[in-house]
C-alpha positions as CSV (number, residue, x, y, z in Angstrom):
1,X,0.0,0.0,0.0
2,X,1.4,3.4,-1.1
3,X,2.1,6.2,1.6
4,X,-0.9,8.2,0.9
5,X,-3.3,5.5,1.6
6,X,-1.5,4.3,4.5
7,X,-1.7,7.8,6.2
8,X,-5.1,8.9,4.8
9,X,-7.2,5.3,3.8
10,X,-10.5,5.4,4.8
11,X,-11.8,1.9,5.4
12,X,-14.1,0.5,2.5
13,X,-17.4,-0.7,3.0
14,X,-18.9,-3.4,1.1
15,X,-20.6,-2.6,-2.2
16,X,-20.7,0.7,-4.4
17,X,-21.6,3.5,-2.4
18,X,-25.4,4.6,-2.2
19,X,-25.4,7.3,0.5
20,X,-22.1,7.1,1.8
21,X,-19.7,9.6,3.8
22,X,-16.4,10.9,1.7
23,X,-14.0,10.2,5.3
24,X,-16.0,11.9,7.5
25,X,-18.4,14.5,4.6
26,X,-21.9,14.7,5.3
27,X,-24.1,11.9,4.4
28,X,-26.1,12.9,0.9
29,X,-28.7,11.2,-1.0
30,X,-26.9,9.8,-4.2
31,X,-28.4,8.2,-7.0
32,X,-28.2,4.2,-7.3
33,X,-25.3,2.5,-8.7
34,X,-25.3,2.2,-12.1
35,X,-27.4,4.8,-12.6
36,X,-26.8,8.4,-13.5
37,X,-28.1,11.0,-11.0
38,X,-30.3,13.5,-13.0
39,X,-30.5,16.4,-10.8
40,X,-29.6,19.5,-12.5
41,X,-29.8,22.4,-9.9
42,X,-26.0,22.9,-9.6
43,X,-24.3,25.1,-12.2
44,X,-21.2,26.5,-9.9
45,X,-18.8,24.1,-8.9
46,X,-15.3,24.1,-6.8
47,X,-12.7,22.3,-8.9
48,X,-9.2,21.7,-7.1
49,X,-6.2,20.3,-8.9
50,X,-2.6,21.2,-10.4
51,X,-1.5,23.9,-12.9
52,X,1.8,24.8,-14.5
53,X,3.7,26.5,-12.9
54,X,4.0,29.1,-16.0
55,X,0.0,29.5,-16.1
56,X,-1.1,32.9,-16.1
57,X,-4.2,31.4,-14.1
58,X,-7.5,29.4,-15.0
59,X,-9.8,32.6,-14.7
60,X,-7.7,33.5,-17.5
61,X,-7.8,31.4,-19.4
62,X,-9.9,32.5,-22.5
63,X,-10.4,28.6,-24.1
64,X,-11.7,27.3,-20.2
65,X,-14.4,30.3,-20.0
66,X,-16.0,29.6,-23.9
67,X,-16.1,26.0,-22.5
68,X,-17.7,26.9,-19.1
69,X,-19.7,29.4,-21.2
70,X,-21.0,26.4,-23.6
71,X,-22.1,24.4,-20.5
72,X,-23.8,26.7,-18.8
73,X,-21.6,26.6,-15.5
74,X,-19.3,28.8,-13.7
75,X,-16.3,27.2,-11.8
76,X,-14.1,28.3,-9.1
77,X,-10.6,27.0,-9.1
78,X,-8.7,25.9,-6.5
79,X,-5.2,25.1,-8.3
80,X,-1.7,24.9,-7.4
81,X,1.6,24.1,-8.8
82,X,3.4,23.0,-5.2
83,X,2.4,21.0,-2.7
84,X,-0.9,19.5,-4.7
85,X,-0.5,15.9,-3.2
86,X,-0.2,17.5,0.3
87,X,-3.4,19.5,0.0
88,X,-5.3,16.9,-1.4
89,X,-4.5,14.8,1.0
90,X,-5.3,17.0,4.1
91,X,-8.7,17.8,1.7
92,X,-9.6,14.5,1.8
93,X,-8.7,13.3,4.9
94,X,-10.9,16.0,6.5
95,X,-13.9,15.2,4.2
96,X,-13.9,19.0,2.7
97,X,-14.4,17.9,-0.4
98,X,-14.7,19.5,-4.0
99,X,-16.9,18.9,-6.4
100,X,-13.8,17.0,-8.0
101,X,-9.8,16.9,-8.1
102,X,-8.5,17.9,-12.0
103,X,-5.1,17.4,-12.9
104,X,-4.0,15.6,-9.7
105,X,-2.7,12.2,-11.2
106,X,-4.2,9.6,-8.9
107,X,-3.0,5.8,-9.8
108,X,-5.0,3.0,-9.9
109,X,-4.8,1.8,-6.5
110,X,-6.1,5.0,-5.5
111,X,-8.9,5.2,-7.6
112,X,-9.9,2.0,-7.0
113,X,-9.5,2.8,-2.6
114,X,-11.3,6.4,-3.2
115,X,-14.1,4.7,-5.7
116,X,-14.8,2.0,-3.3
117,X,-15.2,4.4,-0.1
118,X,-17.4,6.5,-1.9
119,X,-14.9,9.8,-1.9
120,X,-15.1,9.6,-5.9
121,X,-18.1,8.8,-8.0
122,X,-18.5,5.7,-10.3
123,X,-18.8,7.5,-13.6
124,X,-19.7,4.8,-15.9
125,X,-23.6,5.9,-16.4
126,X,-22.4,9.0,-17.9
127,X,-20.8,7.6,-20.4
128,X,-23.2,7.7,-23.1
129,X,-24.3,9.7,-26.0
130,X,-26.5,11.5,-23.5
131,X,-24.1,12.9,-21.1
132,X,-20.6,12.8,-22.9
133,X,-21.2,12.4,-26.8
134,X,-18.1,13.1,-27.3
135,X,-16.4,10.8,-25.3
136,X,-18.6,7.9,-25.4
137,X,-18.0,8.2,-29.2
138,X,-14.1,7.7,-28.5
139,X,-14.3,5.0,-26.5
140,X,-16.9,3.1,-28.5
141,X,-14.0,3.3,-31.2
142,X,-11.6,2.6,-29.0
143,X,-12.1,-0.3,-26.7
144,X,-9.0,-0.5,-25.4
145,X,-9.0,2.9,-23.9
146,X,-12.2,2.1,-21.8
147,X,-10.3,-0.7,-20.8
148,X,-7.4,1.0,-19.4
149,X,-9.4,3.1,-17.6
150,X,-12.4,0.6,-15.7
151,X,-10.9,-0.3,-12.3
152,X,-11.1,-4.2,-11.4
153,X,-14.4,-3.7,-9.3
154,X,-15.5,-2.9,-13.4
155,X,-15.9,0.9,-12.1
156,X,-14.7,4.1,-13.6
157,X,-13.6,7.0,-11.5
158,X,-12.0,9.1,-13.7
159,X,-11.8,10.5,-17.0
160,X,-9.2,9.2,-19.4
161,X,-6.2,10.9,-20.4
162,X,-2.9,10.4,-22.8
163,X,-1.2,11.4,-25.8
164,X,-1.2,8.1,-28.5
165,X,1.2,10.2,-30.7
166,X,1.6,7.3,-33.6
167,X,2.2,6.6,-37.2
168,X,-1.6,7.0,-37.8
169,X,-0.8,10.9,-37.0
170,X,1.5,11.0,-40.4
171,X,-1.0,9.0,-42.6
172,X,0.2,5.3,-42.5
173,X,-2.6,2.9,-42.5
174,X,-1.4,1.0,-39.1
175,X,-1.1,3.1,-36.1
176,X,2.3,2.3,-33.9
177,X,2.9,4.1,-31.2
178,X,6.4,6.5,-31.4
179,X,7.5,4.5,-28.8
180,X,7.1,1.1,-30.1
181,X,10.7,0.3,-30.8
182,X,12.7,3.1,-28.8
183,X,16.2,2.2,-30.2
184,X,17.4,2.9,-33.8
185,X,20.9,1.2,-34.5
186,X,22.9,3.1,-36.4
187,X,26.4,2.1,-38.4
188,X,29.3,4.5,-40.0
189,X,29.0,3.3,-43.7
190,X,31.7,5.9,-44.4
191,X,33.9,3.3,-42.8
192,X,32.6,0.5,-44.5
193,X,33.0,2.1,-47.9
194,X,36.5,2.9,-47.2
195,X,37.1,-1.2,-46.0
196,X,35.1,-2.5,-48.7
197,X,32.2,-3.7,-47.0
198,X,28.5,-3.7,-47.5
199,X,26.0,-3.0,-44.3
200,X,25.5,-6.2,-42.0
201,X,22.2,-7.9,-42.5
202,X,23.4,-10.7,-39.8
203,X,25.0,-10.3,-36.0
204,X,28.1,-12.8,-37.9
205,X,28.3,-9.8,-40.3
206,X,28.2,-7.3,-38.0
207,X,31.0,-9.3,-35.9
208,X,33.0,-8.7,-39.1
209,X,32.9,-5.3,-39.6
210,X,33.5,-4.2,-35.4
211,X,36.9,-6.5,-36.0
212,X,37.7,-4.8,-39.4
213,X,36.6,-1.0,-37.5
214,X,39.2,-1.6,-34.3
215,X,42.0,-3.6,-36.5
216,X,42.2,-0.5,-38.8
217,X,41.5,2.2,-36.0
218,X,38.7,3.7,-38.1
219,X,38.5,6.7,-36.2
220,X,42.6,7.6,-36.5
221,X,42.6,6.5,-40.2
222,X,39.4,8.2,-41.3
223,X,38.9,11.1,-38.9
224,X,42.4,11.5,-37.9
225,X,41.8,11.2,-34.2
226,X,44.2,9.8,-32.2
227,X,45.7,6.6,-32.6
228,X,43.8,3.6,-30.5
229,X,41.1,6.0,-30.3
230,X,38.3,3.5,-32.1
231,X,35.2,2.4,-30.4
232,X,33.8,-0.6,-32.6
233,X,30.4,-0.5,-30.7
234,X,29.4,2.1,-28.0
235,X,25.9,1.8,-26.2
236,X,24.5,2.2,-22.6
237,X,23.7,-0.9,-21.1
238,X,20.0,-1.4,-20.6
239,X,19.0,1.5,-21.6
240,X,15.6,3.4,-23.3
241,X,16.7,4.4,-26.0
242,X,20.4,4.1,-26.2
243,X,20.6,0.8,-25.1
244,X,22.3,-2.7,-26.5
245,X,18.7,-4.9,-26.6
246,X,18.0,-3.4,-30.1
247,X,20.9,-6.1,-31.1
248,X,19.3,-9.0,-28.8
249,X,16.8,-9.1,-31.9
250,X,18.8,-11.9,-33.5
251,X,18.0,-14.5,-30.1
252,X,14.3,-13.8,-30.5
253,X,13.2,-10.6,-28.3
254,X,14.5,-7.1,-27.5
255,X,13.9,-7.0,-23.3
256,X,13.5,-2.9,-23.9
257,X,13.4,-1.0,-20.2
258,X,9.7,-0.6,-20.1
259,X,6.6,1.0,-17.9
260,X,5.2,-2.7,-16.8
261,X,8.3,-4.7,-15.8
262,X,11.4,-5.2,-17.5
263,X,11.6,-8.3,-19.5
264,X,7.9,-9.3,-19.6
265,X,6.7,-10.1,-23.0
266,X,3.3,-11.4,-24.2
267,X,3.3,-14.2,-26.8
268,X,0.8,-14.1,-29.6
269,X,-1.1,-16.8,-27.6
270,X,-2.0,-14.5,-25.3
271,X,0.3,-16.3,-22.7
272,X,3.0,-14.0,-21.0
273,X,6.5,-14.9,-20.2
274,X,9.8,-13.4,-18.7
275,X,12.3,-13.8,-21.6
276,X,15.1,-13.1,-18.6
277,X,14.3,-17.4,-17.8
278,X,14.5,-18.2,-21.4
279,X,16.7,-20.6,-23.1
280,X,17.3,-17.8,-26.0
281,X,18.3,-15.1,-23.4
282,X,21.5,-17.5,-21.9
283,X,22.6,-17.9,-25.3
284,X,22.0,-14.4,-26.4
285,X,24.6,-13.3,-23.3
286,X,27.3,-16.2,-24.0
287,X,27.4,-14.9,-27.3
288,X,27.3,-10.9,-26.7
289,X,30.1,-11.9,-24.0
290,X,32.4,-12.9,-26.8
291,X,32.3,-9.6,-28.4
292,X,32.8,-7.5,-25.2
293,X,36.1,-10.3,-24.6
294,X,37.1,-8.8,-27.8
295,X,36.8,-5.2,-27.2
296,X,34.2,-4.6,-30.0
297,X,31.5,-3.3,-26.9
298,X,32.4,0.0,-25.1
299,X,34.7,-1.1,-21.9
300,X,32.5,1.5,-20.3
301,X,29.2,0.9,-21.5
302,X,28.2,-0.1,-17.8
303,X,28.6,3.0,-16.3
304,X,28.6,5.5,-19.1
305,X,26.4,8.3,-19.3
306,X,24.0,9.6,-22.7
307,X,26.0,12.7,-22.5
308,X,29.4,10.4,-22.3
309,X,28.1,8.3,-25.1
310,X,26.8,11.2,-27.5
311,X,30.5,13.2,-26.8
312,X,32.2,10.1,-28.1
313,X,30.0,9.8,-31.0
314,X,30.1,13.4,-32.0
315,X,33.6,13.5,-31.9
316,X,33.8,10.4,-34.5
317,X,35.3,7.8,-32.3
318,X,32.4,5.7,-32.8
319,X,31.1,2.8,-35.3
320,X,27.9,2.1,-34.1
321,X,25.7,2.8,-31.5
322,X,21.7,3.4,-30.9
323,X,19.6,6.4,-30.2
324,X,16.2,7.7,-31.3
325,X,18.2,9.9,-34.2
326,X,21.6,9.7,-36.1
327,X,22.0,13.6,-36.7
328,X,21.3,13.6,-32.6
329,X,24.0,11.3,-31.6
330,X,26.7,11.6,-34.4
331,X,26.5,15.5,-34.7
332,X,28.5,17.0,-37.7
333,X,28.9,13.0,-39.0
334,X,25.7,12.1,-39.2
335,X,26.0,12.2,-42.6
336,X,28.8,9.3,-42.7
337,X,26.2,7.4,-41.0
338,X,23.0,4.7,-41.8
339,X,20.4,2.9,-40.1
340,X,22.1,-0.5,-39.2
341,X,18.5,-3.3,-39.7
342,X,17.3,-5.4,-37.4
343,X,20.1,-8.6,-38.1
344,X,19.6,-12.2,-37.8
345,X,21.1,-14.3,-35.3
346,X,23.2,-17.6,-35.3
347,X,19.8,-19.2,-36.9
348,X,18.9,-17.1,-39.4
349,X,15.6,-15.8,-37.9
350,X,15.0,-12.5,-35.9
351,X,12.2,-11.3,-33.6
352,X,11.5,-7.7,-32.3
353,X,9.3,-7.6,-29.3
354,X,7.9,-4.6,-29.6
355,X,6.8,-2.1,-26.7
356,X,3.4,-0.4,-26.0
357,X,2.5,3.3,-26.7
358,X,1.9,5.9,-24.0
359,X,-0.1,4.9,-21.0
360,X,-4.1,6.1,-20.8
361,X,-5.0,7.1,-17.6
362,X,-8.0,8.1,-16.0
363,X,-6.0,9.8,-12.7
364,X,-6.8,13.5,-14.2
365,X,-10.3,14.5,-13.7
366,X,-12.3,12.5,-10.3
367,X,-15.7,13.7,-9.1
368,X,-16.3,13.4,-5.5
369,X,-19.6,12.5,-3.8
370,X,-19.9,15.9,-3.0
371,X,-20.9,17.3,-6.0
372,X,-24.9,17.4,-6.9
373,X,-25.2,17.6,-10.4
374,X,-22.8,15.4,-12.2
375,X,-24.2,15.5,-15.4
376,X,-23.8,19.3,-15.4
377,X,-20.0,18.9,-14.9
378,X,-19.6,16.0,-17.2
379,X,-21.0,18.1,-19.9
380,X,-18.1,21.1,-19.3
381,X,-15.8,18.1,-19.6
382,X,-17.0,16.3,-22.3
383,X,-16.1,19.4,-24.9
384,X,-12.4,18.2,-23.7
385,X,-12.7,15.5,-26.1
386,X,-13.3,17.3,-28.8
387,X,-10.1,17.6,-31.6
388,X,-9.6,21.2,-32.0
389,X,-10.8,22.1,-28.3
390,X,-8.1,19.6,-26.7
391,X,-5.5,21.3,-28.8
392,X,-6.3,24.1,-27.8
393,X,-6.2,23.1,-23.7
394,X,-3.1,21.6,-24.7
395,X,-0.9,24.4,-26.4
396,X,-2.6,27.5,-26.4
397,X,-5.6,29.6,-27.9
398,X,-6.2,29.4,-31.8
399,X,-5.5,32.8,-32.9
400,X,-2.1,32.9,-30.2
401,X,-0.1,29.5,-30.6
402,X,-2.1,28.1,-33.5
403,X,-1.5,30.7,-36.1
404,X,-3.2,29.3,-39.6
405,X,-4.4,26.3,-41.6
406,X,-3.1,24.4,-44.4
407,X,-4.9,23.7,-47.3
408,X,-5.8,20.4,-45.6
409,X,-7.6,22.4,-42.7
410,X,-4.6,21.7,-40.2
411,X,-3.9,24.4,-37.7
412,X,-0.1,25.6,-37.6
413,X,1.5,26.1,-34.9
414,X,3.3,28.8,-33.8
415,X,7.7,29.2,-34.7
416,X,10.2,30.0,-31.6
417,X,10.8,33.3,-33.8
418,X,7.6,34.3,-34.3
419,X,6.4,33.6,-30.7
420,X,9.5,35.6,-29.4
421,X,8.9,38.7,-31.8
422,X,5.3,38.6,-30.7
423,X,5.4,37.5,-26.8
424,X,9.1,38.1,-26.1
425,X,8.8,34.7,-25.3
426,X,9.1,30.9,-26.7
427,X,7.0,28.6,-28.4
428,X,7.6,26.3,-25.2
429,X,7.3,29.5,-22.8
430,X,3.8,30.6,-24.4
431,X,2.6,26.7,-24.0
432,X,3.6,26.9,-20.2
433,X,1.1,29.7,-20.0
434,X,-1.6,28.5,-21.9
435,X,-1.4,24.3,-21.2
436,X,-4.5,23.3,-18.7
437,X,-4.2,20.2,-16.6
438,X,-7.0,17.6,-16.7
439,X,-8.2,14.6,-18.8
440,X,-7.1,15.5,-22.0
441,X,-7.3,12.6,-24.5
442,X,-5.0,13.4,-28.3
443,X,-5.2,10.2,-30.5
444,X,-2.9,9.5,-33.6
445,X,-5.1,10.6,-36.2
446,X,-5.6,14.6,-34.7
447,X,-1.7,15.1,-36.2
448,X,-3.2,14.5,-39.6
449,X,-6.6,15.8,-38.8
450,X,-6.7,19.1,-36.5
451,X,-2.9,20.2,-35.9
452,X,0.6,19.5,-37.2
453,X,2.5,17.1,-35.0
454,X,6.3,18.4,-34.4
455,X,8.8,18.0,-36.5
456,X,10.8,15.5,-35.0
457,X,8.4,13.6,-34.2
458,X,7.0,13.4,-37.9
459,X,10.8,12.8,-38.5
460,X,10.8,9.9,-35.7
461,X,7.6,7.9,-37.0
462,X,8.6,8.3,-40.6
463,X,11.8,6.3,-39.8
464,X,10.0,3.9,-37.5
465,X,6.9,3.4,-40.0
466,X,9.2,3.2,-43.1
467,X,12.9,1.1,-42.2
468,X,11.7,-0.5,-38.9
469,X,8.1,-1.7,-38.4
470,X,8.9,-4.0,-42.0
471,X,11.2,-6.1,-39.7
472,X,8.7,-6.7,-37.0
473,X,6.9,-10.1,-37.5
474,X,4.5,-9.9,-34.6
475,X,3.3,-6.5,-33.4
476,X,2.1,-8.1,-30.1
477,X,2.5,-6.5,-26.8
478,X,1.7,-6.1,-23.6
479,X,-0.7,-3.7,-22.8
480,X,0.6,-0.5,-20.4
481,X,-2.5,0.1,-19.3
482,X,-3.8,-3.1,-17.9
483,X,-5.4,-2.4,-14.3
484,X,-4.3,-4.5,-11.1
485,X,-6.2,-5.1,-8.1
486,X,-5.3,-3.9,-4.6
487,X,-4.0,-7.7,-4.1
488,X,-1.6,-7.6,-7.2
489,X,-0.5,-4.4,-6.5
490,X,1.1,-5.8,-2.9
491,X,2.6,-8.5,-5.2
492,X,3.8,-5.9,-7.7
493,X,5.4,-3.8,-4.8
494,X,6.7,-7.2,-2.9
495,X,9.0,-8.4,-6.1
496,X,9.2,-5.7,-8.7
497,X,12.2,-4.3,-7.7
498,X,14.0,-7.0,-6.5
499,X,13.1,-9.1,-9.6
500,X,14.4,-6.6,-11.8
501,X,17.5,-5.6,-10.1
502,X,18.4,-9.3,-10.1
503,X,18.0,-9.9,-13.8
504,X,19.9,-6.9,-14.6
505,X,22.9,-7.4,-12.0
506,X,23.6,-11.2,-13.5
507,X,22.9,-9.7,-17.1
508,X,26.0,-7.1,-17.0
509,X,27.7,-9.5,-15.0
510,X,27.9,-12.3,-17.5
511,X,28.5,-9.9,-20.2
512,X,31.6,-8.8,-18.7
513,X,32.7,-11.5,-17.1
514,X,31.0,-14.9,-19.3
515,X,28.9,-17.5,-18.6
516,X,26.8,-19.2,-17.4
517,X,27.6,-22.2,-17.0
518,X,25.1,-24.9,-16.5
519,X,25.7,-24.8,-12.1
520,X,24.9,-20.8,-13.0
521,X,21.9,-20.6,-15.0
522,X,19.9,-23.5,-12.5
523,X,20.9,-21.1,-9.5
524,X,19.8,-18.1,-11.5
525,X,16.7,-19.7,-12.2
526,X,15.7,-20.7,-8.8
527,X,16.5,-17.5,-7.4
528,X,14.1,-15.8,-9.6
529,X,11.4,-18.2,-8.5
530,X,12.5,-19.1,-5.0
531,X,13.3,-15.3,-3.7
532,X,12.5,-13.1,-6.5
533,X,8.7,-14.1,-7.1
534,X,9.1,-14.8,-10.6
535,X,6.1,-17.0,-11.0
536,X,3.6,-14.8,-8.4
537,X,4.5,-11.9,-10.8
538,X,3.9,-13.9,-13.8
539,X,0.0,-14.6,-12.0
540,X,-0.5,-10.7,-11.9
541,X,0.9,-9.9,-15.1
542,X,-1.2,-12.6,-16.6
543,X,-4.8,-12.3,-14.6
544,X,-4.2,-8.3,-15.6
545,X,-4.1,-8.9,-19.1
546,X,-6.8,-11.6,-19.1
547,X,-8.9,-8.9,-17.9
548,X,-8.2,-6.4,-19.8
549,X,-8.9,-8.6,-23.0
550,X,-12.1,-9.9,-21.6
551,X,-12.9,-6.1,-20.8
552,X,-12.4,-5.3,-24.8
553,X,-14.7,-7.9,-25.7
554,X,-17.2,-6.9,-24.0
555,X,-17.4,-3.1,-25.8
C-alpha cells in the first residue's frame, strides 16, 4: 500500500456506495449504482487540482471560459503548482471535499481505494451519448481505452487521459505508437565504404565489420583522431533508448526498459513470459560476452552516461551505436552514418518484441460524492474530447499558438521566432502559459486531422513506420494500461524491484565477465522463483491482461 493511503485510507465498505460519507463528509442522497443521477440544480462548482507552474491562471484562461460558457456553469478553481499531493491529502482526509480533483494524477490503487469508499463517483452511467457524446464516441471506437481506464471492481472513477502520438498521426494505414521500438541502430558506412564492405544484415556480419573498425583504427585513419582512439560499438547498457537490446533481436526478443516490468513479454497466444528465464536469453549473453572479450562493446558501456556516449560519438570515435536519431547522436557525421537493420542471429531468424505506446489514464479528472449535479459537470468536460478544443487546452488559444491552416484544414503552430517577436517569449514559454491540466485525450489521427504534429516527431515515426516496423513479424505487446487489483498491486510492490534488479545485476555481470555455465543458469533460475517471485508476478501480469482482453470484448 502506497504512503498516501497508508496515512489517509479510509476503510471501505462493502458494495458501491449509495449514501455514503467521503472520510467523515456529510451523508447525501446519491443516486443508485449504475445509474446516472439527473439532478440539474447545480451550475457553480469548486474544482481543485494542479496547474503549470507558468499558467497565467485558470480565470484567465480565455479557451476554459468559452467551455464553461458552452455548458452553462461557472467554476471556481482551486489550483496549485506546489504541494498539490499534500493538500489533497489534508482535503480529503478531513472530508472537505470539492466537487472534483482535475489534474491531480491519482493511480489506480487509488482510484480503486477512493471509488470504493465513496470519496469519488463511479462514472460509468455518464458515459453515453447522453451525457458525454463526445467521449462515449471515442471510447466506442476505441475499446482499449475504456479498458485502461475501468478499475477491477469494473468501475470508472476518472476521465481518461494520454497522448497516443503514432504513425496513424503522419497517414500510415497501421497506427504504432512513437515508442514502439525506442532504439534505432545506427552504423558509419563511411567506414565500410572505405574497408570495402556492405551494411551487415546478420549479428556474424556485424562481428566482421566491429573486428575490421578496431583492426584498422577507423577513427585515426578516417577522422584523424588519435591513434587507438576507435570504439567498434558504443551503447549504454540497458538503456531506453540508447541501449544494446536493439541487437538481442537476433536471439528472439529485445527486453526494452519498459513502464510494466522489464523483460515481460506477451506471446501471440495471449500467454506472458519473462524472456530473462529463457533458453534464447542464456545464449544471447554467452554470445554478446564474446564480443565484449574482444573489445568490440564500449569497456565503459556499464557506467557511461548519454552525455558520455553522444560526446564520443560526436567526436567520430564511434562505429555504431543506438539512439532515437543519427543527426542527434553523431552530430556533424551524421552524414557518414546509416540505419544499421534489425540482423539475424546464429539461426537465421529474428524477432523484435515490440513495446506499448503511452499509457491512458483516468488519474486527471475525479468527481467526488460531494458534487450534486454530475451530469452538469460532465458536460463542461466532455467538450475536452473534442479535436480542436483539446488542442487548444493543450498548447494555447487558436489565434495565439495556433497561427493558420493548411490547405488540408490543419492548424499551424506557432515558430520559436515568431512567438519571441510577438510575446518576447518561446513557443515552449507561451505553451507553459496557456497548457491546462486535466483529462485531455490526443489520439494518432488529430496530427493528420486538426494540428501539425512536431517535426521531430514526424521525423521519428517516418523512420519507424518506413525502415523498422517491415522487420517486426509480430506487433504483439503487452498492454501498459492493464489495471491491477489492490492484491496484485502488494505482489507488484513485494518483487518488482528485487526481480528486476536481479536480472539486470547477473545480465552485466555475464556480459563482462562470461557464462553461465550450467551450475549458474539452474541457480539463477531458482532464485528468480524461490526469492524473487518470478512466478507470483507472472500470476498478476497474466490475470491483468486476461482482464483487460475480456474487458475489450465486452465493448
Amino acid at each position: 500500500m502506497n504512503l498516501w493511503k497508508k496515512v489517509f485510507f479510509c476503510a471501505a465498505t462493502a458494495g458501491l456506495a449509495v449514501c455514503m460519507t467521503a472520510c467523515g463528509g456529510k451523508e447525501k442522497e446519491k443516486a443508485e449504482p449504475g445509474v446516472a443521477n439527473t439532478d440539474t440544480s447545480q451550475t457553480e462548482f469548486d474544482i481543485m487540482g494542479g496547474i503549470s507552474a507558468l499558467s497565467k491562471g485558470y480565470e484567465k484562461n480565455e479557451v476554459l471560459n468559452k467551455l464553461q460558457e458552452d455548458a452553462g456553469i461557472k467554476i471556481n478553481w482551486n489550483v496549485m503548482s506546489d504541494s498539490l499531493g499534500e493538500q489533497v491529502n489534508v482535503r480529503i482526509a478531513g472530508g472537505e471535499l470539492p466537487d472534483a480533483f482535475m489534474g491531480v494524477g491519482f493511480n489506480n490503487y487509488d482510484l480503486t481505494n477512493y471509488g470504493s469508499d465513496g470519496t469519488f463517483i463511479d462514472l460509468t452511467p455518464y458515459l453515453t451519448e447522453e451525457y458525454m457524446p463526445n467521449l462515449s464516441k471515442i471510447l466506442e471506437e476505441n475499446p482499449d481505452i475504456k479498458s485502461a481506464i475501468t478499475m477491477s471492481d469494473g468501475c470508472i472513477y476518472g476521465l481518461p487521459a494520454g497522448e497516443k502520438m503514432g504513425t496513424a498521426g503522419i497517414g500510415a494505414e497501421n497506427d504504432y505508437s512513437i515508442y514502439t521500438i525506442p532504439q534505432f541502430s545506427m552504423i558509419n558506412k563511411a567506414w565500410l565504404d572505405e574497408l570495402g564492405m556492405e551494411v551487415p544484415t546478420t549479428l556474424d556480419e556485424l562481428h566482421e565489420a566491429l573486428v575490421a573498425f578496431k583492426e584498422n583504427d577507423m577513427s585515426a585513419k578516417y577522422y584523424g583522431n588519435d591513434a587507438g582512439s576507435t570504439i567498434p560499438m558504443s551503447t549504454g547498457f540497458d538503456q531506453w533508448c540508447w541501449g544494446q537490446n536493439i541487437f538481442y533481436a537476433g536471439f528472439g526478443f529485445t527486453n526494452w526498459p519498459n513502464d510494466v516490468i522489464n523483460d515481460l513479454v506477451l506471446n501471440p497466444d495471449g500467454k506472458v513470459e519473462f524472456v530473462c528465464a529463457s533458453d534464447n536469453y542464456r545464449k544471447a549473453l554467452t554470445y554478446f560476452h564474446d564480443w565484449y572479450a574482444e573489445g568490440l562493446m564500449d569497456m565503459e558501456m556499464f557506467s557511461q552516461s548519454d552525455t558520455q556516449l553522444i560526446s564520443k560519438c560526436s567526436q567520430g570515435y564511434v562505429g555504431v551505436s543506438t539512439w532515437w536519431y543519427i543527426e542527434e547522436l553523431m552530430g556533424e557525421y551524421a552524414d557518414d552514418y546509416v540505419f544499421l537493420p534489425i540482423l539475424d542471429g546464429p539461426d537465421g531468424t529474428h524477432n523484435v518484441t515490440v513495446r506499448t505506446g503511452g499509457a491512458t489514464n483516468s488519474g486527471n479528472l475525479s468527481i467526488t460524492s460531494e458534487c450534486d449535479s454530475p451530469a452538469n459537470l460532465l458536460k463542461f468536460f466532455d467538450q475536452w474530447y473534442a479535436p480542436e478544443n483539446v488542442m487548444q487546452l493543450q498548447y494555447g488559444p487558436i489565434g495565439t499558438y495556433f497561427t493558420e491552416q493548411d490547405k488540408d484544414g490543419v492548424w499551424q503552430s506557432i515558430t520559436d521566432d515568431e512567438a519571441k517577436e510577438k510575446f518576447g517569449k518561446s513557443a515552449g514559454e507561451l505553451k507553459g502559459e496557456y497548457e491546462v491540466y486535466g483529462p485531455k485525450l490526443i489520439l494518432s489521427d488529430y496530427y493528420s486531422t486538426t494540428f501539425k504534429m512536431e517535426d521531430r516527431a514526424i521525423e521519428r515515426l517516418t523512420d519507424l513506420n518506413d525502415f523498422w516496423m517491415p522487420y517486426v513479424d509480430n506487433a504483439i505487446t503487452y498492454p501498459v494500461d492493464c489495471v491491477y487489483t489492490e492484491e496484485e498491486l502488494d505482489i507488484i510492490d513485494q518483487y518488482k524491484t528485487d526481480f528486476e534488479n536481479t536480472v539486470s545485476e547477473q545480465e552485466g555481470l555475464w556480459l563482462k565477465e562470461g557464462g553461465p555455465t550450467d551450475d549458474e543458469w539452474e541457480s539463477y533460475v531458482a532464485k528468480l522463483k524461490e526469492t524473487c517471485g518470478m512466478e507470483e508476478l507472472l500470476g498478476v501480469y497474466q490475470a491483468a491482461y486476461d482482464r483487460y482482453t475480456e474487458a475489450e470484448k465486452t465493448e
